[in-house]
C-alpha positions in Angstrom: -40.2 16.6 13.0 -42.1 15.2 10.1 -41.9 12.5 7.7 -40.4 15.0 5.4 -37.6 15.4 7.2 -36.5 12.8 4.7 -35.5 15.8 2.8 -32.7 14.6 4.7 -31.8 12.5 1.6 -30.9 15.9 -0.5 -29.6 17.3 2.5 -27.2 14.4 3.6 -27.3 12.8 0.6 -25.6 16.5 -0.7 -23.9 16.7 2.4 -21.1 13.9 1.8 -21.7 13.3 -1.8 -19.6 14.3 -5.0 -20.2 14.9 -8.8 -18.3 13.7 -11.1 -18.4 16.0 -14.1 -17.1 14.0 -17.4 -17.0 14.7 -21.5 -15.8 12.3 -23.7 -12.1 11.9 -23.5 -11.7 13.9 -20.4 -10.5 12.2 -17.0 -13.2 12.4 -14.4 -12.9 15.5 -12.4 -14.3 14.9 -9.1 -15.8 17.8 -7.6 -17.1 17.7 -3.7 -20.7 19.9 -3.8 -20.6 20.2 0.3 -17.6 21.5 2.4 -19.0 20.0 5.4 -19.1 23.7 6.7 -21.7 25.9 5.4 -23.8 26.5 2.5 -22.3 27.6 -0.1 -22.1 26.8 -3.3 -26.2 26.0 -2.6 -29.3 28.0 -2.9 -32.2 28.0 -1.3 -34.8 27.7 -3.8 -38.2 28.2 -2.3 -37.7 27.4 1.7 -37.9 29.1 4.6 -33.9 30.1 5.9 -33.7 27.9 8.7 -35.2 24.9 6.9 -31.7 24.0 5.7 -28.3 24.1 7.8 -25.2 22.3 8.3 -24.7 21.1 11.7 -21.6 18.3 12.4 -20.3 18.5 9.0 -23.7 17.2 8.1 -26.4 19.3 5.6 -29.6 18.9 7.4 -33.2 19.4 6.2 -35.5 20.0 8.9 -38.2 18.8 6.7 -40.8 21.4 6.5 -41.9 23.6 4.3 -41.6 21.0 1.5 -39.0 22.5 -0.9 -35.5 22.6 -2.7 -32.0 23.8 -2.3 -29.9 23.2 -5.3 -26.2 23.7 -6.4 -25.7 27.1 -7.9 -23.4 24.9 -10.7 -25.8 23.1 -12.9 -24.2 19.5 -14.2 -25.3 17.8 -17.2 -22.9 14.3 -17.6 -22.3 13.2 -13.9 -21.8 10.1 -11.4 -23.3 11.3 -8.1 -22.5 9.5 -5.5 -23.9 10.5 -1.9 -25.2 9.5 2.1 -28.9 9.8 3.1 -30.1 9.3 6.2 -33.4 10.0 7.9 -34.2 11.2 10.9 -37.7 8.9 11.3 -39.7 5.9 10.4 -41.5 6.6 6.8 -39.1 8.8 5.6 -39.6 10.7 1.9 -37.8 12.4 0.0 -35.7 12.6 -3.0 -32.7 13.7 -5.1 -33.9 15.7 -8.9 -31.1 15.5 -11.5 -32.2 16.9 -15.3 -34.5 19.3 -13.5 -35.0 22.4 -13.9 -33.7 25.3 -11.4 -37.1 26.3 -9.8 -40.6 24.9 -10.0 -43.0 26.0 -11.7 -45.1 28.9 -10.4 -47.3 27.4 -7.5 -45.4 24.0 -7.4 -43.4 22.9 -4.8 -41.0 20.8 -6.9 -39.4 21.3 -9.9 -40.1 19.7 -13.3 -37.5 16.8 -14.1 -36.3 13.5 -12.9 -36.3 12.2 -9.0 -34.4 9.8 -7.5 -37.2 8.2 -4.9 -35.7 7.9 -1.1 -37.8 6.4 1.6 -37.1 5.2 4.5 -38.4 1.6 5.0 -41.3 2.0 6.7 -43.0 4.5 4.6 -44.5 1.7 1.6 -46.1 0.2 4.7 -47.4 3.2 7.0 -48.9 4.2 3.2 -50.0 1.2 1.4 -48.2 1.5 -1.2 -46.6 -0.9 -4.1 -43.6 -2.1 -5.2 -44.2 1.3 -7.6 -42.7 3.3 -4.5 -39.8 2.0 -3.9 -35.8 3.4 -2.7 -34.1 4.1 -5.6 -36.9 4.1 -8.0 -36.4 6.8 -10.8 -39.8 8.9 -11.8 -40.3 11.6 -13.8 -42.0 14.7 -12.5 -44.1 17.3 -13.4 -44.9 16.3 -16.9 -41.8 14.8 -17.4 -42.6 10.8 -18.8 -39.3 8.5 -18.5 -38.9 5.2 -19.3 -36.2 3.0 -17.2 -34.0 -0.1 -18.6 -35.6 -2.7 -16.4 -38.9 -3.9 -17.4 -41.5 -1.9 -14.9 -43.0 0.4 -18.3 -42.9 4.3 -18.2 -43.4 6.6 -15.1 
């Protein structure tokens, strides 16, 4: 397995997580994307079959080819709340929200917003910065977003 099998993070993250769908003056309808049994309700966007499967109620991302699976619902006001795990030290991966549904010709990943998740060891095993760090929010593609906390635009 490779690093990427952090993928893990949108495959267990996915796995045990739920959106919560909400417009103004509605109650918050909470909607479980995973049944803990098989895939649907997900596509697989520009992987290989086997790259994604559900195996002890848990969505698993063997990590390679680099890619996404994505709800067929799209969301636009949501709480998402979810479990990550990965599989090895220096972990990546990452959760897009606001994205779009497939990258761009020749891209890998889609043009949006990601939701950074690393496993600890990854800053160090790639000397990086505090700039890559869990949680961190970036935009991607040519997507430029700007954070309340005081780190500037990414």
């Amino acid at each position: 397995m490779t690093r990427w099998t952090g993928l893990i993070l949108c495959v267990a993250a996915m796995a045990l997580c739920g959106c919560q769908a909400a417009t103004s003056g509605d109650p918050l309808q909470v909607r479980d994307l995973f049944n803990g049994k098989d895939l649907s309700g997900w596509i697989n966007v520009n992987t290989a079959p086997d790259t994604w499967t559900v195996k002890d109620g848990t969505l698993v991302c063997k990590g390679q080819p680099i890619g996404i699976l994505r709800t067929e619902r799209q969301y636009e006001n949501f709480v998402l709340e979810l479990e990550w795990k990965h599989l090895q030290a220096a972990g990546n991966s990452g959760v897009f929200v606001w994205s779009q549904g497939r990258p761009p010709q020749g891209q890998q990943l889609p043009v949006g917003v990601e939701v950074q998740i690393l496993e600890l060891e990854w800053a160090v095993q790639n000397n990086q910065t505090d700039a890559y760090v869990h949680g961190e929010i970036f935009g991607t593609g040519d997507v430029k977003i700007q954070p309340d906390n005081p780190r500037n635009v990414r």
